[in-house]
C-alpha positions, 0 to 999 in steps of 0.5 A: 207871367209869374208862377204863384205857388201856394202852401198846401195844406200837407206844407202846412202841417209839415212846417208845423212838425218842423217848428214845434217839438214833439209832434208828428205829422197827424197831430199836427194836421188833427190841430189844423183840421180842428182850427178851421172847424172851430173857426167855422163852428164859431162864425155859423153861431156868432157871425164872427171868429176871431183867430188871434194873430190872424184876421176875423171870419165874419159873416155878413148879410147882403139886402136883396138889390136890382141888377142888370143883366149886361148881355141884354140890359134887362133889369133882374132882382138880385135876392138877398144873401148871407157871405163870409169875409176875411178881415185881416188883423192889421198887425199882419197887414203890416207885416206883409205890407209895410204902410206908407211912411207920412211926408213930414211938413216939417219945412213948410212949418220952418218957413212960416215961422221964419216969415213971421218973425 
């Protein structure tokens, strides 16, 4: 199995060092720390951040619906809640995965223009 690794915040604030000039390593992470808070703050007051280049944090509310329990099949009420998503900018989609290219019905259209003639 592949090992994933993931930026730690500490890899993030040094990349920020590396590629902004003239800041230090606590500036940069009092920048990130105030981003997340801000995009928290935002989302608790207005259900929805928007964090240019990025994506939206939005903030949804789940009704109360019936489940089971798979164990014993018994049918338990699941009650209703609130839950944060990510909705991801679709610039960036596309820059980490590229979307399908269309098949071209160019022939197709060639052919039923050459029968009709």
């Amino acid at each position: 199995m592949a090992v994933v690794t993931r930026m730690t915040q500490t890899q993030l604030v040094a990349a920020l060092v590396e590629g902004v000039e003239g800041i230090n390593k606590k500036q940069a992470k009092a920048l990130v720390t105030l981003y997340a808070d801000i995009a928290i703050k935002e989302t608790k007051k207005n259900g929805v951040a928007v964090l240019p280049g990025l994506g939206r944090l939005v903030r949804q509310e789940r009704k109360a619906r019936t489940g089971r329990n798979p164990a014993t099949g018994a049918t338990i009420k699941i009650p209703a809640k609130k839950v944060v998503k990510f909705r991801v900018a679709k610039a960036v989609k596309d820059a980490i995965v590229p979307p399908k290219k269309e098949k071209v019905a160019a022939p197709k259209a060639e052919k039923a223009e050459k029968a009709a003639k």
